[in-house]
PARO-111762 format. One record per residue (C-alpha): x, y, z; residue in three letters. Coordinates in steps of 0.5 Angstrom, whole numbers, padded with zeros to 4 digits, always signed. Last residue first. Layout:
XYZALA...
***
This chain:
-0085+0039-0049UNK-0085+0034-0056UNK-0079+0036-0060UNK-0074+0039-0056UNK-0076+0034-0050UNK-0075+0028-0055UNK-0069+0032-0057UNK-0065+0033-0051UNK-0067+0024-0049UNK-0063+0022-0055UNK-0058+0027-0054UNK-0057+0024-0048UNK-0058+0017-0050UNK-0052+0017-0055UNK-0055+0012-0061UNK-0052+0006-0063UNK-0055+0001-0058UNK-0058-0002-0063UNK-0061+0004-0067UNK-0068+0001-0065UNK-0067-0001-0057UNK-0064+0006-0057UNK-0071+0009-0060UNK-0075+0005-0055UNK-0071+0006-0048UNK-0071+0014-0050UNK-0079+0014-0051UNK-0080+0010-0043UNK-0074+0016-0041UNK-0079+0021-0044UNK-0084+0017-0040UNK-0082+0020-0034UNK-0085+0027-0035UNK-0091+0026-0034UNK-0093+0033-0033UNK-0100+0033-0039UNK-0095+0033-0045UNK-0091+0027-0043UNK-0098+0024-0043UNK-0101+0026-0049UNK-0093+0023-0051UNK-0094+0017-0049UNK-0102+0016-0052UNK-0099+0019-0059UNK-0094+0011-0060UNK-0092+0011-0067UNK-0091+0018-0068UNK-0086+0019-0063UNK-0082+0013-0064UNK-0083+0014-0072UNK-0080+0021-0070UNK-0074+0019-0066UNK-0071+0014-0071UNK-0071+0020-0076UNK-0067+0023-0071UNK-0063+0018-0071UNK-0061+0017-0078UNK-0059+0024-0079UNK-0055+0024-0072UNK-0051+0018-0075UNK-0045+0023-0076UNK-0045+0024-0069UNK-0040+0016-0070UNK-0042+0010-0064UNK-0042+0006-0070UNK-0036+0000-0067UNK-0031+0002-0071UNK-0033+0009-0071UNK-0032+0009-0063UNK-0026+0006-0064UNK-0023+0011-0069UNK-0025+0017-0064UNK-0021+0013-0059UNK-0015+0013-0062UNK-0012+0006-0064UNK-0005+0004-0061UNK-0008+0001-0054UNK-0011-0005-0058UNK-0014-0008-0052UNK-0014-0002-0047UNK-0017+0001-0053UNK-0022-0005-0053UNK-0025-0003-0047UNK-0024+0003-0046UNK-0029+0004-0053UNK-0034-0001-0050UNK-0034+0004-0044UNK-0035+0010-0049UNK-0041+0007-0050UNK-0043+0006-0043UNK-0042+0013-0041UNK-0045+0016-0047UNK-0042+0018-0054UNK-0041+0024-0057UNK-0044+0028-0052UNK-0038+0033-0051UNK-0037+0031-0044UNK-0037+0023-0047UNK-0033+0024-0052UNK-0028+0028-0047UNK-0028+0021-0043UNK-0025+0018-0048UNK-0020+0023-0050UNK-0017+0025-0043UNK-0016+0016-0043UNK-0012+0017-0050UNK-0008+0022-0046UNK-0007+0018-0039UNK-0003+0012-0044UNK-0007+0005-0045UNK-0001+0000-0045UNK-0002+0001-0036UNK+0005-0001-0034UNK+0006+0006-0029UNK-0002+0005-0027UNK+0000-0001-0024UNK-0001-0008-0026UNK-0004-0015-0024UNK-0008-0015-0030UNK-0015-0015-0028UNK-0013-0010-0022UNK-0010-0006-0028UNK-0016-0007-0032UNK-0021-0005-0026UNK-0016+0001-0024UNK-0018+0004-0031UNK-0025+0003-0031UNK-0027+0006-0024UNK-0023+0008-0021UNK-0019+0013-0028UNK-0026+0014-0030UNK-0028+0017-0024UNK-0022+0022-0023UNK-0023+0024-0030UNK-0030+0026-0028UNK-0029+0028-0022UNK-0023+0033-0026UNK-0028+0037-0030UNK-0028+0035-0037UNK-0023+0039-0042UNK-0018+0033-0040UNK-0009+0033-0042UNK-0008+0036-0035UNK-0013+0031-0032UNK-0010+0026-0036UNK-0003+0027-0033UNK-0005+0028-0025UNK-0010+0022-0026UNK-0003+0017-0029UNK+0002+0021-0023UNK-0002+0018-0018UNK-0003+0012-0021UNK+0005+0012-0021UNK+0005+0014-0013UNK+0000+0008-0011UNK-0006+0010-0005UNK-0006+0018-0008UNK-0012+0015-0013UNK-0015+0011-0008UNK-0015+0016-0002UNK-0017+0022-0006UNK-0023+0019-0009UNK-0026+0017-0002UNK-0024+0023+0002UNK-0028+0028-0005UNK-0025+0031-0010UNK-0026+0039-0011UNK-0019+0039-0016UNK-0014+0044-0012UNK-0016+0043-0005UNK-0019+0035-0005UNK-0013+0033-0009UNK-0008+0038-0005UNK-0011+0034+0002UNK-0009+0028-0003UNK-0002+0030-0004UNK+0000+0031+0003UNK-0004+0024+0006UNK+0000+0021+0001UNK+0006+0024+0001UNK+0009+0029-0004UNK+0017+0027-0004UNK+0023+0029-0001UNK+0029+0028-0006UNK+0032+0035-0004UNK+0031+0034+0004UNK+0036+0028+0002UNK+0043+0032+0001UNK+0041+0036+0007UNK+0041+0030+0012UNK+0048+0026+0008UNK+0052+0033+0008UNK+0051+0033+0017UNK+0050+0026+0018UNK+0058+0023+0020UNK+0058+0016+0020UNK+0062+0012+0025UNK+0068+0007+0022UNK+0067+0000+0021UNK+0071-0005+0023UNK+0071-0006+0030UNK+0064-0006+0031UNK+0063-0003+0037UNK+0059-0007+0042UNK+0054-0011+0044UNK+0053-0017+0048UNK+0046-0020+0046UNK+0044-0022+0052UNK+0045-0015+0054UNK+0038-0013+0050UNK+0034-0018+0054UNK+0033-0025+0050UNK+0025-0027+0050UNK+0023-0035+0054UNK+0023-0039+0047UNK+0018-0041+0041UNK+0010-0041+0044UNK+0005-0042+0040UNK+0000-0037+0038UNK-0007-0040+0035UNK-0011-0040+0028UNK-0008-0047+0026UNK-0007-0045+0019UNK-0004-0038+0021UNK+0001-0041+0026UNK+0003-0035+0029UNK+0010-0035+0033UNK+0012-0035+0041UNK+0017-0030+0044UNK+0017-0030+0052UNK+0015-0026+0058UNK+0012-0030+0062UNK+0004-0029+0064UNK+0001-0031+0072UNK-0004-0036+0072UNK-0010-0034+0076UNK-0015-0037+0070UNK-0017-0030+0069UNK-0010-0028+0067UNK-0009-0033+0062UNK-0016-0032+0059UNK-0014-0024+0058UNK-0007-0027+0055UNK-0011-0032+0050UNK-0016-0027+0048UNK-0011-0022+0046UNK-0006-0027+0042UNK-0013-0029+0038UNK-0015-0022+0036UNK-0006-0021+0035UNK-0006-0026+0031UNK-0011-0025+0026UNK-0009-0018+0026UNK-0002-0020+0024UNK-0004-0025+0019UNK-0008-0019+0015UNK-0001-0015+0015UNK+0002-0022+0012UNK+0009-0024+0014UNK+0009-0024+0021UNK+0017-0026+0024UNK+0015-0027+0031UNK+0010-0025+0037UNK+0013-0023+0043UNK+0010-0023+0049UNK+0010-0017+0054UNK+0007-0017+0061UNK+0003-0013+0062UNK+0004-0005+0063UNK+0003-0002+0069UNK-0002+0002+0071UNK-0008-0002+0073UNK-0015+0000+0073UNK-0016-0002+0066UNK-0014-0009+0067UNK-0007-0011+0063UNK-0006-0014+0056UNK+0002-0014+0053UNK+0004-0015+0046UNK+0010-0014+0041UNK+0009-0016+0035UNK+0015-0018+0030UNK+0014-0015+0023UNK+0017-0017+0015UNK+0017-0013+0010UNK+0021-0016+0003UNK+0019-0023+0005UNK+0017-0023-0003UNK+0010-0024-0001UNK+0011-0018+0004UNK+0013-0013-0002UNK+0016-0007+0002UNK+0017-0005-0005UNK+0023+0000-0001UNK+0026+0006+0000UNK+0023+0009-0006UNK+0019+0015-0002UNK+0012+0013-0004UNK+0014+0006-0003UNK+0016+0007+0004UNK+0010+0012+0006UNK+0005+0006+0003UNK+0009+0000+0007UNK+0009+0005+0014UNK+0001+0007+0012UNK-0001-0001+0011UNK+0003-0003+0018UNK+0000+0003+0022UNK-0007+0001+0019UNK-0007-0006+0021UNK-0004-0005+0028UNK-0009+0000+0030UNK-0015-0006+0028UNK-0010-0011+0032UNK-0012-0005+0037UNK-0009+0000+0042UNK-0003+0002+0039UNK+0002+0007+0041UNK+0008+0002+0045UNK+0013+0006+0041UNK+0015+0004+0034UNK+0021+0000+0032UNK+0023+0001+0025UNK+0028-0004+0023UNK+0032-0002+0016UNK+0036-0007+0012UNK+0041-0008+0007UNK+0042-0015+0004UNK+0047-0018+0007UNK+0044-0025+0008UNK+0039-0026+0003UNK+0042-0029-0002UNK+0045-0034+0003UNK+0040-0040+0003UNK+0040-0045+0008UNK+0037-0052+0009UNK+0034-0054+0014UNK+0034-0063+0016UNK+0029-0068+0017UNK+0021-0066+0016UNK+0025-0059+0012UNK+0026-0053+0016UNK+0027-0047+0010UNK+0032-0042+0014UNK+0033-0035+0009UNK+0040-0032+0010UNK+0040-0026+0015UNK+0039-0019+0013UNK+0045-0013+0015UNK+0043-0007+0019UNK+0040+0000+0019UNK+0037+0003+0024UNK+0030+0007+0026UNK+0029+0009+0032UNK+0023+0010+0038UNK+0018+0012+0033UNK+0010+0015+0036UNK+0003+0012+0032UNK+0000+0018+0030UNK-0008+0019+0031UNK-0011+0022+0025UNK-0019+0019+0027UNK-0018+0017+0035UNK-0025+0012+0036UNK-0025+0009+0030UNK-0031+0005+0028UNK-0034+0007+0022UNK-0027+0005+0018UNK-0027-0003+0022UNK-0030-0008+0017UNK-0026-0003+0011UNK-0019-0005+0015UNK-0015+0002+0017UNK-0012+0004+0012UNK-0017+0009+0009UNK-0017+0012+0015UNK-0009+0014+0014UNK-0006+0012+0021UNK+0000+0017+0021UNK+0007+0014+0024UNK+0012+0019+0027UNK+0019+0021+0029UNK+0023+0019+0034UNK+0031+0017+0033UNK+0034+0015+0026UNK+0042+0013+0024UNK+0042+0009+0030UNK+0047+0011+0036UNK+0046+0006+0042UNK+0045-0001+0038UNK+0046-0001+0031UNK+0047-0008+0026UNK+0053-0012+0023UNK+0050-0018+0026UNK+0054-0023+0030UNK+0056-0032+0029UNK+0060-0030+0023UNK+0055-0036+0020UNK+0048-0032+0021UNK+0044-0036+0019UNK+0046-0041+0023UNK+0044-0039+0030UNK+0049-0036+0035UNK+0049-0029+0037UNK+0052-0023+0038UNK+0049-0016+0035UNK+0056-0012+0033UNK+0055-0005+0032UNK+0056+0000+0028UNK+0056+0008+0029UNK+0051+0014+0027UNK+0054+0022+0028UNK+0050+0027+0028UNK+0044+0024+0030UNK+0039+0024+0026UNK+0032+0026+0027UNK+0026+0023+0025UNK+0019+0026+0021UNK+0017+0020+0019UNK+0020+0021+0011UNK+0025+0025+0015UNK+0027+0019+0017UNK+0026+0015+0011UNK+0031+0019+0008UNK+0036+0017+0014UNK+0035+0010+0011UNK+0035+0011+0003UNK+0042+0016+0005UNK+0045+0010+0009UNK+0043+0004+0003UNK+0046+0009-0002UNK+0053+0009+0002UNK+0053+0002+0002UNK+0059+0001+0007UNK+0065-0005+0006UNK+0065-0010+0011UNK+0071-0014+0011UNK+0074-0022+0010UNK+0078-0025+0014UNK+0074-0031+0017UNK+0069-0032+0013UNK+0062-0030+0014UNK+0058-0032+0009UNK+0056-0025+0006UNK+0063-0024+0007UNK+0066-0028+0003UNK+0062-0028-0004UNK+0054-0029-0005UNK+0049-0028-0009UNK+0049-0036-0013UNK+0047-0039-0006UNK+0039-0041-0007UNK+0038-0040-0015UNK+0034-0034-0016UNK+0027-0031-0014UNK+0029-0025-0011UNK+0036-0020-0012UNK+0040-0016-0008UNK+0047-0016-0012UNK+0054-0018-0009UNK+0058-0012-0008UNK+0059-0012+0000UNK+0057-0009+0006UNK+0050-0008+0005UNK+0048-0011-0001UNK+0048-0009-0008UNK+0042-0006-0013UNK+0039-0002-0007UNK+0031-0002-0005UNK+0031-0002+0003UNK+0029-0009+0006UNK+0024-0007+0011UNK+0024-0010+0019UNK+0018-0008+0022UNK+0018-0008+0030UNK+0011-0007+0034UNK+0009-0004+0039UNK+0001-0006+0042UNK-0002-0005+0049UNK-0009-0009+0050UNK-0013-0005+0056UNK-0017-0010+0060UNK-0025-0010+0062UNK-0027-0011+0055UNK-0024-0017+0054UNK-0030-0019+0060UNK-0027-0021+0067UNK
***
């Protein structure tokens, strides 16, 4: 059969590294980039004896997220242990949670903008929300790094709080995928939960993937991919793991459920191990650890609840006229949000024309500089300066681009100054406008036909006087007066 004649189902699990200054049940400082085993103490490693302490701001982080995604919290949330054996994990289980999670439920949209630009005009259910099962809250393992003849392990990583997002089988596409996970990691950051940096492994996802012919039913048999660490990479590897599974079933072959991981150089799944049910993995409460009670944390957290993403660019569209495409950008990061809201707030222009320059120029210096708007050296007053230049006809759009330019350089200066600087100053109207009538004088057959309706060699006659002031001249004021002066 064709692809098209089966339904791919698709549910994935995102495990997300809450932002907290200690690890879950212990003192020790999260941290990346250091040097392996220097973060760790007795019950990072598992030693005998040694007990887990609650961090009460990795809890509150993560019924936030809940009510972020529209969860419920049970009133009482417990701990469990999640036995296996694998040398990450030298206590040989996991403090995690199994029957009482501290989130049920919930939803995540999937914002248009977030869907692949290859695929935006191809969405069949537009504000589709993908159901949640739970979130928990568990402790991270150690970083395994397999080496040709041995694996080497660094703790760092082991206890660090981390949450596991478990959707509901919802997404039907490897393009659904993509938008899911972009909007989770948007939705996680805008409430400070996380940085979700994939790269720093800060976010990681396991796929869980069926197919099935249309006119069954039933789900397919489920292949878990493991450990996908690149939102592009996940759409890679669902595209090639759907074809694999529909050529399976084509050939006769019956499908086995198992775990299987992407080799992204090689383009193709490989299988890893037959999949682990839940009672393989023996839960139960963890002894050590007394059940939390919600109640106060819930009410606590409903105050630090932010404008989200998809709020706040319906506002945009409301409150500054902005449209879809200008509203999803500048409410994509939160910092860069705040960056436009303050400029708009100190701009006479109107707020289009803000938000215009905050894309179109600001963004491309800090993508230059690999910055957010919160590191930008050009403060969101000097920016409202700039582009009231140019509303006040002072300077023109590319005139006052060399003035951002060299603002973003020397932050310190005013942009009024720059422009003197560079000899983008009105007080140079007098010599303009001797510059326009030598134009106009010196060439009667253009300005005859201007006259007799063709209009469009007024811009013809306004190239001729910029060419001659350099560039100096503010070609909309140039243009005004050629028409003052001839029509």
């Amino acid at each position: 059969m064709a692809r098209e004649d089966y339904i791919a189902t698709i549910g994935l699990e995102v495990h997300c590294q809450v932002k907290t200054s200690s690890k879950m049940f212990c003192s020790c400082r999260t941290s990346f980039g250091e040097e392996p085993n220097t973060n760790i103490c007795p019950v990072c490693l598992g030693l005998p004896g040694a007990l887990p302490v609650l961090n009460r701001k990795a809890i509150e982080k993560t019924i936030l997220a809940g009510l972020l995604l529209d969860c419920e919290t049970p009133a009482i949330s417990k701990w469990d242990r999640k036995n296996y054996f694998y040398p990450d994990m030298p206590k040989n289980y996991q403090i995690s949670q199994f029957d009482l999670p501290l989130c049920r439920g919930g939803a995540v949209p999937l914002y248009h903008h977030n869907y692949p630009k290859d695929a935006q005009d191809k969405i069949d259910r537009p504000g589709k929300k993908v159901r949640l099962n739970r979130i928990h809250l568990e402790e991270d393992v150690a970083k395994s790094t397999h080496l040709p003849a041995a694996t080497v392990i660094d703790f760092n990583r082991a206890g660090t709080p981390l949450m596991e997002i478990v959707s509901e089988p919802d997404l039907d596409s490897p393009e659904e995928a993509f938008s899911y996970l972009k909007t989770l990691q948007q939705i996680l950051v805008y409430g400070e939960i996380s940085d979700a940096d994939m790269e720093k492994g800060q976010l990681r996802c396991d796929v869980n993937v069926s197919v099935r012919p249309l006119h069954q039913q039933e789900l397919g048999v489920k292949i878990e991919l493991k450990n996908m660490n690149s939102i592009s990479a996940v759409r890679r590897a669902l595209h090639y793991e759907i074809g694999r599974q529909c050529a399976e079933l084509d050939a006769g072959r019956t499908l086995v459920q198992s775990t299987w991981r992407w080799n992204d150089d090689a383009g193709v799944t490989e299988v890893m191990r037959t999949k682990e049910e839940s009672h393989d993995y023996r839960y139960f409460p963890d002894p050590d650890l007394l059940p939390v009670r919600s109640g106060a944390i819930v009410d606590r957290m409903r105050a630090e609840i932010p404008e989200l993403p998809h709020e706040k660019a319906a506002r945009y569209r409301d409150q500054y006229q902005l449209g879809d495409y200008d509203a999803a950008v500048l409410t994509a990061n939160r910092s860069n949000a705040a960056y436009f809201e303050t400029a708009v707030a100190a701009c006479h222009a109107p707020p289009k024309k803000t938000a215009n320059w905050v894309i179109n120029a600001l963004f491309q210096h800090l993508n230059d500089a690999g910055l957010d708007a919160a590191g930008s050296p050009v403060p969101p007053a000097k920016l409202a300066a700039t582009v009231d230049l140019v509303e006040s006809g002072h300077l023109s759009n590319n005139q006052a681009r060399e003035v951002f330019d060299l603002l973003w350089q020397s932050p310190e200066k005013d942009p009024a100054a720059i422009a003197k600087e560079l000899g983008f100053e009105p007080a140079d109207t007098g010599a303009v406008d001797a510059l326009i009538d030598e134009t106009i004088a010196a060439n009667p057959d253009k300005v005859a036909a201007i006259r007799n309706g063709n209009e469009k060699l007024v811009n013809w006659l306004t190239g001729q006087v910029m060419k001659a002031s350099k560039g100096k001249a503010n070609p909309g004021q140039v243009t005004a007066s050629i028409r003052r002066k001839i029509l």
